[in-house]
C-alpha positions as CSV (number, residue, x, y, z in Angstrom):
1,X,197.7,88.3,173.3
2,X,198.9,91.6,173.0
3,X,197.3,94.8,172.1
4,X,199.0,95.0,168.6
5,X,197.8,92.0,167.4
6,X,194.5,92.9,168.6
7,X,194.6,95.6,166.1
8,X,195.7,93.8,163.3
9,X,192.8,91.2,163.3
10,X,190.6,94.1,164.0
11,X,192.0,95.8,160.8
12,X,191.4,92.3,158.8
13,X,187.8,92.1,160.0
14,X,187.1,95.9,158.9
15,X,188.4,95.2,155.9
16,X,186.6,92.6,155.0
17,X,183.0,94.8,156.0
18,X,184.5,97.1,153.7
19,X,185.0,94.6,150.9
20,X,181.7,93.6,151.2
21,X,179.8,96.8,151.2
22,X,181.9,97.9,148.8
23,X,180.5,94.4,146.5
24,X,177.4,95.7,147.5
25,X,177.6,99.1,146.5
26,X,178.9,98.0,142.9
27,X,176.4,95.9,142.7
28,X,173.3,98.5,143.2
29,X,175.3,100.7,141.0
30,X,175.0,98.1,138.2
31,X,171.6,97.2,138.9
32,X,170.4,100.9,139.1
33,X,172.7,101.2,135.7
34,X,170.3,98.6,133.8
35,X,167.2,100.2,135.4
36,X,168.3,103.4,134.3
37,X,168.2,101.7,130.7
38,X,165.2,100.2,131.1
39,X,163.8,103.5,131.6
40,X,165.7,105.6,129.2
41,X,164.5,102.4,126.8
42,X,160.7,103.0,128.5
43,X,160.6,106.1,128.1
44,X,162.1,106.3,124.5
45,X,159.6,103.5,123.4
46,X,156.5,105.6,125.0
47,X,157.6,108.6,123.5
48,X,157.7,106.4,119.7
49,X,154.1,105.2,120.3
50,X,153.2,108.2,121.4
51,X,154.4,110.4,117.9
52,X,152.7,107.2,116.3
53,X,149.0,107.5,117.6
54,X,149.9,110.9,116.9
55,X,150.5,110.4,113.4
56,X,147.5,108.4,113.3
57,X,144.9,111.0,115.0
58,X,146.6,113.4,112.4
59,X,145.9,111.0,109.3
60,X,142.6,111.0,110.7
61,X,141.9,114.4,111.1
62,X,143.1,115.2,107.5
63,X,141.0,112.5,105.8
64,X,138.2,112.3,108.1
65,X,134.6,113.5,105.8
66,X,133.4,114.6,109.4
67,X,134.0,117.4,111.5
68,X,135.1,116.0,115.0
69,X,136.3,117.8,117.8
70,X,137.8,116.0,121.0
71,X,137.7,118.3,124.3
72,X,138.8,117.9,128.0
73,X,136.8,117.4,130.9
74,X,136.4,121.3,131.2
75,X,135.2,121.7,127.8
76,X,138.1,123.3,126.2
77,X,139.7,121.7,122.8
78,X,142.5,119.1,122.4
79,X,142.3,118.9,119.2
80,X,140.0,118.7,116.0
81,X,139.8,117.4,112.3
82,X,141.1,119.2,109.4
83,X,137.5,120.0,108.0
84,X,136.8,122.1,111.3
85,X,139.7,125.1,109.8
86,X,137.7,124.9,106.2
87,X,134.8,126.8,108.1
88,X,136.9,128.8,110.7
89,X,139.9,130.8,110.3
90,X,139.9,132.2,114.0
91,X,142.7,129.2,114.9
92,X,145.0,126.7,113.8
93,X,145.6,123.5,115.5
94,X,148.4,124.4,117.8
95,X,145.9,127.0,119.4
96,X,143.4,123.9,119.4
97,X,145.3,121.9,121.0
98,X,146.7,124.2,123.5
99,X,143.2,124.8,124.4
100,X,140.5,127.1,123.5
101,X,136.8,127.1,125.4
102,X,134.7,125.0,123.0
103,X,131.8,128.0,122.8
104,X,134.9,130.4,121.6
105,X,136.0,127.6,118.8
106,X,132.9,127.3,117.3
107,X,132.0,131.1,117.7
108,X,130.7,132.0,113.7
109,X,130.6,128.8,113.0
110,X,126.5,127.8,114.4
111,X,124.1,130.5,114.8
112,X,124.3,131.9,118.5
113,X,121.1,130.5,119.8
114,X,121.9,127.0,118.2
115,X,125.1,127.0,120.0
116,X,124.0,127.6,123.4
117,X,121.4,125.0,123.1
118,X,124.4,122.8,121.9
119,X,126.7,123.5,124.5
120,X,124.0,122.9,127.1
121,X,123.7,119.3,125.7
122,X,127.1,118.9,126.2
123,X,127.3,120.1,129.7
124,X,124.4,117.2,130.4
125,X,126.3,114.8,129.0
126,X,129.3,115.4,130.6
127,X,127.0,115.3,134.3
128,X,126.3,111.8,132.6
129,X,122.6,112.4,131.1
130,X,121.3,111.1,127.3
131,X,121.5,113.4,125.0
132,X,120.4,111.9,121.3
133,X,122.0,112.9,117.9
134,X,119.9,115.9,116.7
135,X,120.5,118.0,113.8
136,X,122.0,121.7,113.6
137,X,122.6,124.0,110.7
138,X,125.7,126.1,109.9
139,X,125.9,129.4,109.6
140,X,127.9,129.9,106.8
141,X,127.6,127.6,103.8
142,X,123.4,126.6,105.3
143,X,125.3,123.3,105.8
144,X,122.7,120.8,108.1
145,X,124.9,118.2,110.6
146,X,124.0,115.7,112.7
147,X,126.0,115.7,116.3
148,X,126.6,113.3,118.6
149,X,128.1,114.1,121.6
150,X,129.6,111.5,124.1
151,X,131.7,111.5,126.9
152,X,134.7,109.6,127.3
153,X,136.2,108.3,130.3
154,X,139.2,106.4,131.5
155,X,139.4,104.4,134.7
156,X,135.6,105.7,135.9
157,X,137.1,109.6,135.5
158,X,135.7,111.4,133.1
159,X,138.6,113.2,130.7
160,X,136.2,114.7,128.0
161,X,133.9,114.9,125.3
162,X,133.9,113.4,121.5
163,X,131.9,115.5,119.7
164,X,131.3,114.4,115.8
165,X,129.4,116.8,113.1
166,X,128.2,114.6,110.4
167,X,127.2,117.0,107.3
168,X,123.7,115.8,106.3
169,X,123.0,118.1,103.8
170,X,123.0,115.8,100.4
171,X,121.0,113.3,102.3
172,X,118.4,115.9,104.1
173,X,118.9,117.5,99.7
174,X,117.9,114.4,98.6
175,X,115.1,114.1,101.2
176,X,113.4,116.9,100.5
177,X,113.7,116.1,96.6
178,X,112.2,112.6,97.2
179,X,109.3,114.6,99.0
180,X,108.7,116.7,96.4
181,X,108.6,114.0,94.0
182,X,106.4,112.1,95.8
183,X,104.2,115.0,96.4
184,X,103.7,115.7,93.0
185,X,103.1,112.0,91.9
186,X,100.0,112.5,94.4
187,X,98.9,115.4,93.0
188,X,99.2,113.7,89.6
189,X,97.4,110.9,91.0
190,X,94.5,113.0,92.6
191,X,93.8,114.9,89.6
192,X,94.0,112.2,86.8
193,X,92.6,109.5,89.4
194,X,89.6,112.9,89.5
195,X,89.5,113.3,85.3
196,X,89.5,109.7,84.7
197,X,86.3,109.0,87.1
198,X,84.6,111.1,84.8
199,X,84.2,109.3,81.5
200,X,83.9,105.7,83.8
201,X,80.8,107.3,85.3
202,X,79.8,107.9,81.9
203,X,80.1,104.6,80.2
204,X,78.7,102.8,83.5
205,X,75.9,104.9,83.3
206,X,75.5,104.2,79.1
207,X,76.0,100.6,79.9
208,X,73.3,100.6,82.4
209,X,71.2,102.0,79.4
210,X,72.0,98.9,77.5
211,X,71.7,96.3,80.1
212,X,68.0,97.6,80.9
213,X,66.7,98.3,77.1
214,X,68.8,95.5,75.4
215,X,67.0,92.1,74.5
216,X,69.8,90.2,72.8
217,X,71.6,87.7,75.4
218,X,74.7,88.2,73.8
219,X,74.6,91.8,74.0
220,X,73.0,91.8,78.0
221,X,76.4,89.3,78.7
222,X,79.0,91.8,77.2
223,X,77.3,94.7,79.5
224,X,77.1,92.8,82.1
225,X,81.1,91.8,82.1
226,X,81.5,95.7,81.2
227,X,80.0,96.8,84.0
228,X,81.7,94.4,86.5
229,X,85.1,95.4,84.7
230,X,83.7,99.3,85.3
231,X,82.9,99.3,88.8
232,X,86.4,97.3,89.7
233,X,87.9,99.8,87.8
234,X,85.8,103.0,89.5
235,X,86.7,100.6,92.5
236,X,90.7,101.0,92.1
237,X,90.3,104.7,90.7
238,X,88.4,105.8,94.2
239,X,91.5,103.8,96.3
240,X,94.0,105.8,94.4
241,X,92.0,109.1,95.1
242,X,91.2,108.9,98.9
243,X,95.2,107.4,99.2
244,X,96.2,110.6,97.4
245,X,94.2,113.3,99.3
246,X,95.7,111.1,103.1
247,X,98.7,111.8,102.3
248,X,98.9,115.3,101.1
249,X,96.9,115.5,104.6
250,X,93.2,117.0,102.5
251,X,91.2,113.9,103.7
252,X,88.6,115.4,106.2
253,X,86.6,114.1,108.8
254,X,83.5,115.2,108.5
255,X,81.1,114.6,111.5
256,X,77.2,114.1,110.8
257,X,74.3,112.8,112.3
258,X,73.4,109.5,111.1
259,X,71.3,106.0,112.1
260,X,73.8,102.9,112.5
261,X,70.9,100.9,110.7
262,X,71.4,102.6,108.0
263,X,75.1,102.2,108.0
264,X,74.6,98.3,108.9
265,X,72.2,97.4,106.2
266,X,74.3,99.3,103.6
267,X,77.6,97.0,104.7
268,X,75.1,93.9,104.7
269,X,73.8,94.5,101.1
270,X,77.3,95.6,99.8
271,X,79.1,92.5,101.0
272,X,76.0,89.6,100.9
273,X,75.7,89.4,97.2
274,X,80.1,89.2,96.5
275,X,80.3,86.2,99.7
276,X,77.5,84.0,98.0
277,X,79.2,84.6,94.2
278,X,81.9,83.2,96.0
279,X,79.8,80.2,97.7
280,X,80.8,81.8,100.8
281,X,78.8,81.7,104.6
282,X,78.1,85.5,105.6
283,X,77.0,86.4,109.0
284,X,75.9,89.8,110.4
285,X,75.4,90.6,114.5
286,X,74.3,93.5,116.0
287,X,74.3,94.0,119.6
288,X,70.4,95.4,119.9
289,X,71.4,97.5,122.6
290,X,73.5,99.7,120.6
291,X,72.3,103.8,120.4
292,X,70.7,104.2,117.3
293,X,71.4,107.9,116.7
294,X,75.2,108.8,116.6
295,X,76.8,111.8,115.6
296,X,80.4,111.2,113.6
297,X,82.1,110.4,110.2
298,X,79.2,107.7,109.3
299,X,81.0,107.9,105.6
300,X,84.8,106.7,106.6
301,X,83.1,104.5,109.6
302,X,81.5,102.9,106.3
303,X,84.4,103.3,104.2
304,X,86.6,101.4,106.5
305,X,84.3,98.4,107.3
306,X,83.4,97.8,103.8
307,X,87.1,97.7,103.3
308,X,87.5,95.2,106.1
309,X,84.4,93.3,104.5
310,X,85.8,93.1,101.2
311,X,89.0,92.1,101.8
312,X,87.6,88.8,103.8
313,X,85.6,88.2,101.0
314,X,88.3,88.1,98.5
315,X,90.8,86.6,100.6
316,X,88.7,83.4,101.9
317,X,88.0,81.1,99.8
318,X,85.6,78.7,101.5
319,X,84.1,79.0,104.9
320,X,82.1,82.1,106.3
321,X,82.5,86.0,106.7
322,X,81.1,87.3,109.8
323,X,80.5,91.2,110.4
324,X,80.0,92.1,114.7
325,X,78.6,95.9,115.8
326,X,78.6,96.8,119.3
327,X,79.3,99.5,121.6
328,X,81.3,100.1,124.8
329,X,79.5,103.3,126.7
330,X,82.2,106.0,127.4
331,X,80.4,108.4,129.6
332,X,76.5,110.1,129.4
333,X,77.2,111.3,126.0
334,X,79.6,109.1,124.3
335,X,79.9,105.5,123.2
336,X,82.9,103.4,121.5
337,X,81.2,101.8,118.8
338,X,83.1,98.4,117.9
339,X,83.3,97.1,114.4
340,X,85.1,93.7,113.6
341,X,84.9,91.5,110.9
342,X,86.3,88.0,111.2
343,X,87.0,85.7,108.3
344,X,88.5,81.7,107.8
345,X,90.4,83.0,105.4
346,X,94.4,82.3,104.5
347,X,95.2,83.9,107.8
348,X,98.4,86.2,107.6
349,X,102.1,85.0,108.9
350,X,103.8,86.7,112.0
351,X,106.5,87.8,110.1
352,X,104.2,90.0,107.5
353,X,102.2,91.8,110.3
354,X,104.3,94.9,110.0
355,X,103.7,94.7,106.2
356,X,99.9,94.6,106.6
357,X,99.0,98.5,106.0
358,X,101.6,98.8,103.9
359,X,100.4,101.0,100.8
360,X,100.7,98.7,97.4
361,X,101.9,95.9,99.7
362,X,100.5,92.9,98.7
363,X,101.7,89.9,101.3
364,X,102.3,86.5,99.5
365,X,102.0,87.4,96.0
366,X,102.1,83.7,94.6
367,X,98.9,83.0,96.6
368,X,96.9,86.6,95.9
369,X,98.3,87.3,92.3
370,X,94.7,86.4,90.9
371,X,93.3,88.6,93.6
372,X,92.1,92.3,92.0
373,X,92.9,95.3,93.7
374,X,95.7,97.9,94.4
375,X,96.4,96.8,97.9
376,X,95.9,100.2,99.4
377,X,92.4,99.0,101.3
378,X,94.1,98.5,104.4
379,X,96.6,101.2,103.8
380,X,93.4,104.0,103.8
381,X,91.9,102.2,106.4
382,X,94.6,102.9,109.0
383,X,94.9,106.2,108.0
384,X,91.3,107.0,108.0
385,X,91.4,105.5,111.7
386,X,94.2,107.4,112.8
387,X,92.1,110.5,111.6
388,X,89.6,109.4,113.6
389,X,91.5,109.1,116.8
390,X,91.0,105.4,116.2
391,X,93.4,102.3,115.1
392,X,93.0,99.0,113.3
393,X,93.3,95.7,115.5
394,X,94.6,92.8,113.9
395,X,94.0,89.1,115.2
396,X,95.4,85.9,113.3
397,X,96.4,82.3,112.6
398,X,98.0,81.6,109.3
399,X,96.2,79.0,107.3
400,X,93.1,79.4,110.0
401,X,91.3,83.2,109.1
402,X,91.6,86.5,110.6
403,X,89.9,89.0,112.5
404,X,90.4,93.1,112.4
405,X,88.4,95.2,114.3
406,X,88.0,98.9,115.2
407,X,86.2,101.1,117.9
408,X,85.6,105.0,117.6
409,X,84.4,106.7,119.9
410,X,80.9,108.6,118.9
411,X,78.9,111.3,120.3
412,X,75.2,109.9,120.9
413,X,72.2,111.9,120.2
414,X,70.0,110.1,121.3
415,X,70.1,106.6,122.9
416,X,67.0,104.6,121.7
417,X,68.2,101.2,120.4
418,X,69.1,100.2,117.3
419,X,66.6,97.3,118.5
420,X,66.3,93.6,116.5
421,X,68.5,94.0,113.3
422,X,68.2,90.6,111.2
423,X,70.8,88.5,111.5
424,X,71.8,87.8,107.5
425,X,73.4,84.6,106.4
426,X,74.3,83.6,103.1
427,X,75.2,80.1,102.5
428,X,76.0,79.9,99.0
429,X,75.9,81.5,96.0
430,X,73.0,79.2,94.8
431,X,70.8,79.7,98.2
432,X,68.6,82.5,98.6
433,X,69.8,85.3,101.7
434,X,67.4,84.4,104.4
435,X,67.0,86.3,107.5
436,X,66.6,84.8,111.3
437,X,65.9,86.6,114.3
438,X,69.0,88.1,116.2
């Protein structure tokens, strides 16, 4: 074969190459064609949703009732709600969002020392600590706000800080309105609770005349329900008094030194007499070792017990009251002096725990609608404990009885004994109260 057609068949296969790169070059053109749609389509569809959350955040921003302001990871401002420009005219939203150091953007608008504290907060929550929503005051309208700050992140990378301002001030308006209100009903309540005690000490005492000088049966059984009505009223009238002065914060504690036998046969003789009307067991223990000399509030220590006392009594209708007094010694000069009376009354549900101290509360009103009394016994006797540095302790089973119990702590003066206190026990209101030996 000669050289010529050597060539020739050389020229055939470079064509053919050619042909084919040049398929293959048309082809990438077309395919980077389309891919250069796709993208001019990408980026034309990101740029649309992007003017449309735009839209949105604006819409937002205009009718948001909160002031809101969205910042970068460097605390400068992206952008912020319409209400932010009603109480600063230093920018306008294009400077916002261009980005101004959030201290500057809110320069005027929080007193200087509350904004440093604020900014602190939201450094720490941008390092990633807690901070809770906490309130701040503006500076020029007196406007109170509650912030919360959080920090927002994308992919683990933290990108900035929402900040929200929620104005407060009708609420915290309202508050303080309600407070005063309710301040003056207790005032209201202290003094007529005060002017009506009055003329009931006077007609117990009249009455008392009568039931001591009056022969006639008929008229002896009128004074008699009189004064039962009288000292149930006095009762409710001396509930609504202490309640009053506890919460306008004028009930004091006033420490004395008394005997606990004293105390203890004052509760005995108060509560015997109402457990056998109501054919009711009652039960008194005293540990014998107990200091007999103590120096505290012997007049809310009695207070509270007989409250205790009184409300087993009414709340139990068959089955026993039982009153318990011991101590736990503290140190050489101090003793807790326990308290608990335990009852087989209607017990109290789970759920209504919470509801127990309560003022006016009265839990299961079908059952205890016949059941005198304002239902602020318990109320008072929390407080008066929580004066005391002390709490009430509640233990029951619903249907079975209860038991509440207290322990203050008391200064001893001196620590002889209380020694052998009878044990009372009432078994009825048609047995006599006898006495055994502790």
């Amino acid at each position: 074969m000669d050289d010529t057609k050597l060539d020739e068949k050389q020229l055939l296969l470079d064509n053919k190459k050619l042909a084919r790169e040049v398929k293959r070059l048309t082809l990438d053109i077309s395919l980077l064609r389309v891919a250069n749609e796709q993208a001019v389509n990408t980026q034309a569809y990101i740029q649309r949703e992007t003017e449309r959350q735009m839209f949105y955040i604006e819409q937002l921003m205009r009718t948001s009732p909160n002031l809101f302001i969205l910042t970068d990871e460097k605390m400068r401002t992206v952008v912020a709600s319409d209400l932010y420009f009603t109480y600063t005219d230093a920018y306008d939203q294009n400077a916002i969002r261009r980005g101004i150091p959030l201290g500057d953007a809110l320069l005027g608008v929080f007193p200087d020392a509350e904004l440093e504290a604020f900014l602190e907060n939201c450094r720490a929550v941008l390092a990633g600590e807690r901070v809770k929503p906490y309130a701040l005051r503006g500076v020029r309208t007196g406007q109170r706000w509650r912030v919360t700050i959080r920090r927002m992140s994308r992919d683990e990378e933290v990108v900035g800080l929402n900040i929200l301002f929620s104005d407060t001030t009708e609420f915290m308006d309202a508050l303080e309105r309600a407070k005063a209100a309710d301040k003056a009903k207790s005032n209201f309540l202290a003094k007529m609770s005060h002017e009506i005690r009055t003329p009931i000490n006077a007609i117990l005492g009249l009455n008392e005349v009568i039931l001591r000088e009056s022969r006639e049966p008929d008229t002896v059984a009128y004074a008699a329900d009189i004064q039962n009505a009288g000292k149930t009223l006095l009762s409710l009238i001396n509930d609504i008094l202490d309640f009053s002065k506890v919460e306008e914060g004028k009930m004091e504690i006033l420490p004395t030194q008394y005997e606990l036998g004293s105390v203890v046969n004052d509760l005995v003789n108060m509560t015997r007499t109402r457990a056998e009307e109501r054919g009711l067991e009652f039960y008194a223990f005293v540990d014998e070792t107990t200091p007999h000399l103590l120096f505290g509030d012997e007049i809310r220590i009695r207070q509270c017990a007989l409250n205790l006392l009184s409300n087993a009594v009414k709340y139990t209708k068959k089955g026993s009251v039982t009153l318990t007094v011991g101590y736990d010694e503290v140190d050489a000069d101090n003793i807790l002096l326990k308290i608990s009376v335990a009852d087989t009354g209607i017990g109290i549900k789970p759920e209504n725990m919470e509801r127990l101290t309560s003022p006016f509360a009265r839990l299961e009103e079908a059952k205890t609608r016949t059941i005198e009394g304002t239902g602020l016994g318990l109320a008072i006797t929390h407080q008066l404990l929580g004066l005391m540095g002390s709490s009430l302790r509640v233990e029951s089973i619903y249907g079975e009885g209860s038991e509440f119990s207290f322990a203050i702590k008391q200064t001893v003066v001196k620590w002889w004994p209380v020694g052998e206190i009878s044990r009372y026990r009432s078994e009825g209101k048609d047995s006599a109260a006898r006495r055994e030996a502790f």
